[in-house]
C-alpha positions as CSV (number, residue, x, y, z in Angstrom):
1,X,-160.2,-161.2,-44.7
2,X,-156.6,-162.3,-45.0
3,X,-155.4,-159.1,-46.1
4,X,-156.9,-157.1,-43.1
5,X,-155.4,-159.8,-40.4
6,X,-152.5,-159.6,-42.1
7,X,-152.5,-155.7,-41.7
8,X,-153.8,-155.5,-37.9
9,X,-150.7,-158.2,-37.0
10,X,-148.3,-156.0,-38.7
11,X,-149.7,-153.2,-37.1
12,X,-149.7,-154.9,-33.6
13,X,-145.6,-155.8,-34.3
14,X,-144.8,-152.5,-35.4
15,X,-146.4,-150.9,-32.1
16,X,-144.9,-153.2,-30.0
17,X,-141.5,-152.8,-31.6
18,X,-141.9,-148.6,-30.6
19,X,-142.9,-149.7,-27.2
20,X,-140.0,-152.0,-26.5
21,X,-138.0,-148.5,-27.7
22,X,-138.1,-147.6,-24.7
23,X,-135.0,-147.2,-22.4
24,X,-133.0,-146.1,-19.2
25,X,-132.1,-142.2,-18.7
26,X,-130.5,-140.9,-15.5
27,X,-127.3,-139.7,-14.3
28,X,-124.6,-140.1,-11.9
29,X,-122.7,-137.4,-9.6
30,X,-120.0,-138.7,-7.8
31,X,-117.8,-136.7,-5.1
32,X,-114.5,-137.6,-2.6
33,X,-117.5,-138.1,-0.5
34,X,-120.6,-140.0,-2.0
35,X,-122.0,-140.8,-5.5
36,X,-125.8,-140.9,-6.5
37,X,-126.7,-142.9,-9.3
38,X,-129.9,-142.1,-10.5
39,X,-132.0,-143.9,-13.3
40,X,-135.3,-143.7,-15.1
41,X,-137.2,-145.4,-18.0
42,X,-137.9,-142.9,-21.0
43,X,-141.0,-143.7,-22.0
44,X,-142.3,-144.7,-25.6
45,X,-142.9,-142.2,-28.4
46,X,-146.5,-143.7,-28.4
47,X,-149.9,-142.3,-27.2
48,X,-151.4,-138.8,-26.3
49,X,-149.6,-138.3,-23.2
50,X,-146.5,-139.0,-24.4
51,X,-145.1,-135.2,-24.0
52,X,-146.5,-135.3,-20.3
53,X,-144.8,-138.3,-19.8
54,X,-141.2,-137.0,-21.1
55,X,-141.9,-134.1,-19.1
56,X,-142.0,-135.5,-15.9
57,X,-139.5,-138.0,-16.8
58,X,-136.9,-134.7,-16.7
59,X,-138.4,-133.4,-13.8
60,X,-137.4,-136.4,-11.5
61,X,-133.9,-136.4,-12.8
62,X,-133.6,-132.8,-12.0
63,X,-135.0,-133.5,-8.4
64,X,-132.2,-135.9,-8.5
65,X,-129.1,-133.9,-9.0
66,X,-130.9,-131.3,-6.8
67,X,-130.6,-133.7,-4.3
68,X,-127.0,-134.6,-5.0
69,X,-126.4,-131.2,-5.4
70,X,-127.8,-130.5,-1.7
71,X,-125.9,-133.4,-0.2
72,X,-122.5,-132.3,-1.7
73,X,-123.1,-128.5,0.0
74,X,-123.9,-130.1,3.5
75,X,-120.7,-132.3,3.5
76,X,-119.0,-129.1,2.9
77,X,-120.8,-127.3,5.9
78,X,-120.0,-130.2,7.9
79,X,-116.3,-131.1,8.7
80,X,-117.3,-134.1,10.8
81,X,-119.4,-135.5,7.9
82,X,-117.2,-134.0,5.6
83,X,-114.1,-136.7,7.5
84,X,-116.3,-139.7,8.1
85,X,-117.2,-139.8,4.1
86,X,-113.5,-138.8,3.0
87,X,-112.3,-142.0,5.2
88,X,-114.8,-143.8,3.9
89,X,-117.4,-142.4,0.9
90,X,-121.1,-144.3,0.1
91,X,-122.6,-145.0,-2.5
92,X,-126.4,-143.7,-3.2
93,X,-129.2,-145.0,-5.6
94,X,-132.3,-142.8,-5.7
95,X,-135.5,-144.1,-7.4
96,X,-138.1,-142.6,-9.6
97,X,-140.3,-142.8,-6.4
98,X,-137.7,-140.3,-5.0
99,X,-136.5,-142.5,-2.6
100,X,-132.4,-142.8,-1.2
101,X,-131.1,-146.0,-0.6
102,X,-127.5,-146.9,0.6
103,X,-126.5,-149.6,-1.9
104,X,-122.6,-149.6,-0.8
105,X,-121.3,-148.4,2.2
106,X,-117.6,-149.3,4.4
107,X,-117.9,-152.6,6.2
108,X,-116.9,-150.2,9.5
109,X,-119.5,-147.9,9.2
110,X,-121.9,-149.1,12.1
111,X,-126.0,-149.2,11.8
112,X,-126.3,-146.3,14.0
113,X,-124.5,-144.2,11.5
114,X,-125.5,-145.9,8.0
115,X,-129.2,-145.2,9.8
116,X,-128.3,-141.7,10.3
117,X,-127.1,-140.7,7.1
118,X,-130.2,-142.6,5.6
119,X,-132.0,-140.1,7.3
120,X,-130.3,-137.0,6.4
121,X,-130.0,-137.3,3.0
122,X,-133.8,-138.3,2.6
123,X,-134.0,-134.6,4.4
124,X,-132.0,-132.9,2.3
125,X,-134.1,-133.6,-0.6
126,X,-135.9,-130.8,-2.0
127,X,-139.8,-131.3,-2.3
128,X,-138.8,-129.9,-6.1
129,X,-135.6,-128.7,-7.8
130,X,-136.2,-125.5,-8.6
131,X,-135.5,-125.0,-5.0
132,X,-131.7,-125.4,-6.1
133,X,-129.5,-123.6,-8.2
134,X,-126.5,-124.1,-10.2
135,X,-123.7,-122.3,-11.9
136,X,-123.3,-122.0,-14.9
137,X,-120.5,-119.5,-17.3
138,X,-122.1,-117.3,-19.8
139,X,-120.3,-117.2,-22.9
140,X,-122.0,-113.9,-24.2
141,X,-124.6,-111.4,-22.9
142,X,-128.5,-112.0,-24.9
143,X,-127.6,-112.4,-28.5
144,X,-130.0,-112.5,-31.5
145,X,-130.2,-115.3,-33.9
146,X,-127.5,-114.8,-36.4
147,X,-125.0,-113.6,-33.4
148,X,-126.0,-116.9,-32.0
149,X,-125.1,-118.8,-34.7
150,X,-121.6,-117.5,-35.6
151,X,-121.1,-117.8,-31.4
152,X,-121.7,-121.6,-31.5
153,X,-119.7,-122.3,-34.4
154,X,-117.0,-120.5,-32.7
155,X,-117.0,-123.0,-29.7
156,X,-118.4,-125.9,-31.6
157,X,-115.2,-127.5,-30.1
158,X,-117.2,-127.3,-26.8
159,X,-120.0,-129.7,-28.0
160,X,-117.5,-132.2,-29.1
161,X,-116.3,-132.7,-25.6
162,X,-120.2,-133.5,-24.3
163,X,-119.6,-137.3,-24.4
164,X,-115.5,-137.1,-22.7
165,X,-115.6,-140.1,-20.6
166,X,-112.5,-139.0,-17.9
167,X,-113.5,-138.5,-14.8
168,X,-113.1,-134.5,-13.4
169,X,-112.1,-135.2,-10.1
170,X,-110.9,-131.8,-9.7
171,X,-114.8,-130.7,-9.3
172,X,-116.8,-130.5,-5.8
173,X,-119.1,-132.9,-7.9
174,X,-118.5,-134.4,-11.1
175,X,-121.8,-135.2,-13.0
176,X,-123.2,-137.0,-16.2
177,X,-126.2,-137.4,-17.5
178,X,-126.5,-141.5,-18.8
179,X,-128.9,-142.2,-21.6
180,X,-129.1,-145.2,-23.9
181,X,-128.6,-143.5,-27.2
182,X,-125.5,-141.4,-26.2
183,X,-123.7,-143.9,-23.8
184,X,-122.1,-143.1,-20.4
185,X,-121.4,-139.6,-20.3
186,X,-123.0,-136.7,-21.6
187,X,-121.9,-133.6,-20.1
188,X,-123.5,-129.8,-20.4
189,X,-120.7,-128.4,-22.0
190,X,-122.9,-126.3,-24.6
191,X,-126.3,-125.0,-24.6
192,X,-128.7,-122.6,-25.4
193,X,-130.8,-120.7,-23.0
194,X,-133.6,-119.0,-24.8
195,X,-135.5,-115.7,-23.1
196,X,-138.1,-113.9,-24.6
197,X,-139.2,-110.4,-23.1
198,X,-141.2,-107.3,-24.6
199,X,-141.9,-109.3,-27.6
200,X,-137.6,-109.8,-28.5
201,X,-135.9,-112.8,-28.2
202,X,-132.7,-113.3,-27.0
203,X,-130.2,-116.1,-26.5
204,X,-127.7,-117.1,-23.7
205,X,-125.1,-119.4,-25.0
206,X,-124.0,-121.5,-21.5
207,X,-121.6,-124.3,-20.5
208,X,-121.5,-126.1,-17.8
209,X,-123.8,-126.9,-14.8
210,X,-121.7,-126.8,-11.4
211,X,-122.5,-126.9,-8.1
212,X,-119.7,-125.2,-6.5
213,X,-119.1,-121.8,-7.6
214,X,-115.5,-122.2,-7.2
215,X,-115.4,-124.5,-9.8
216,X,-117.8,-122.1,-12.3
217,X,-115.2,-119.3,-11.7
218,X,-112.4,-121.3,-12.9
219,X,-114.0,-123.1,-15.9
220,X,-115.0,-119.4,-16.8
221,X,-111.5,-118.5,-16.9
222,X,-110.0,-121.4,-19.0
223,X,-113.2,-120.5,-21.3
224,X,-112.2,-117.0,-21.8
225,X,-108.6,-117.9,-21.9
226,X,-109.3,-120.4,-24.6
227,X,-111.8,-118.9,-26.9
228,X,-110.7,-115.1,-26.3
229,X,-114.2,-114.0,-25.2
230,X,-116.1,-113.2,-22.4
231,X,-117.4,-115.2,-20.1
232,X,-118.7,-115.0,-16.5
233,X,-120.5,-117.3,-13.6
234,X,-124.2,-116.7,-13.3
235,X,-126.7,-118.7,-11.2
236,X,-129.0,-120.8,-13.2
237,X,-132.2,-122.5,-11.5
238,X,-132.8,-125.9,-12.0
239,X,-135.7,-127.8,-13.4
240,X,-136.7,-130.3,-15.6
241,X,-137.4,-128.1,-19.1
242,X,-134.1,-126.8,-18.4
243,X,-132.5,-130.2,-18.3
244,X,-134.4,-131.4,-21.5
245,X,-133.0,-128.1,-23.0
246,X,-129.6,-128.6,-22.1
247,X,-129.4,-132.6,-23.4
248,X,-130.3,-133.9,-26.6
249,X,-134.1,-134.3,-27.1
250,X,-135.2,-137.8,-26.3
């Protein structure tokens, strides 16, 4: 009898210890204009839904920097939004929920407006992100597996710089993705896109996920400069699974 209580507390411990594993995943974007700091709770590696869980866990945060994404292209389509935030840029928080709030704004910035902006950035949310695409630079057309490999040990030097801390200011918007086992910055430098058609399948080795072209074109050419190989901007849809393929598996 005290054997089995013995085993069903020890069992109720070690389930509780995998539960409390749980922790915070999200990601910031910050421009000359705004940031967005978004931030969810990964759930525990416990029960049958876990997987479904995980899954929609990605799916908000890539609603999230669809959003940000959204709100950094109408600031640049708008030179009178673009000079109010430049004088004086906010700061955003969106929830799980998927709603905005203005956590910090300029003392001078009136009700009127602060009420205003509230509005427009809860507009300029996409109902999902797939409606919103990146850019990304190709680092070689479809590969097969052992092409693959010798590819990614050629720019292994791009994973290392994943978890650079520095600020890239120099971007439209700069953008990491915050998890509690790889700290404060985790950027897309290196991934794997996988495709499979007619049965064959091939392998796009990417870096980077940017929101303004501009700034895909000129990583592109530093990449090709730097690893002596080709490299080119493509568009790249957004969504969750591609998110969870990008960053380490959680």
């Amino acid at each position: 009898m005290g054997t089995a209580i013995t085993a069903t507390f020890l069992a109720i411990v070690l389930l509780a210890g995998v539960a409390s594993a749980s922790c915070e995943n999200g990601l910031e974007a910050r421009s000359r204009q705004f940031s967005l700091v978004y931030w969810d709770t990964k759930p525990a590696p416990i029960g049958p839904t876990h997987k479904r869980k995980i899954a929609l866990m990605w799916d908000r945060m890539a609603l999230a920097l669809a959003t940000a994404a959204r709100i950094q292209r109408q600031i640049e389509k708008n030179r009178n939004l673009r000079a109010i935030l430049s004088e004086a840029p906010v700061s955003l928080q969106m929830s799980p929920n998927g709603s905005i709030e203005i956590v910090s704004a300029p003392d001078r910035m009136t009700q009127s407006l602060r009420d205003s902006l509230r509005s427009l950035v809860s507009d300029l949310k996409p109902r999902q992100a797939s409606e919103v695409s990146l850019y990304s630079v190709k680092m070689a057309r479809s590969v097969r597996g052992p092409e693959k490999e010798m590819l990614l040990r050629k720019l292994r030097t791009l994973a290392e710089r994943r978890t650079e801390k520095a600020s890239q200011s120099s971007l439209a918007l700069d953008w990491v993705h915050k998890d509690c086992n790889v700290g404060d910055s985790d950027r897309p430098t290196l991934f794997v896109v996988t495709s499979r058609v007619a049965g064959r399948t091939t392998y796009s080795i990417m870096s980077g996920l940017y929101v303004d072209r501009r700034d895909a074109l000129h990583a592109a050419r530093q990449l090709s400069a730097e690893f002596q190989t080709p490299a080119r901007v493509v568009p790249i849809r957004l969504n969750g699974p591609l998110l969870k393929n990008v960053f380490p598996p959680v």
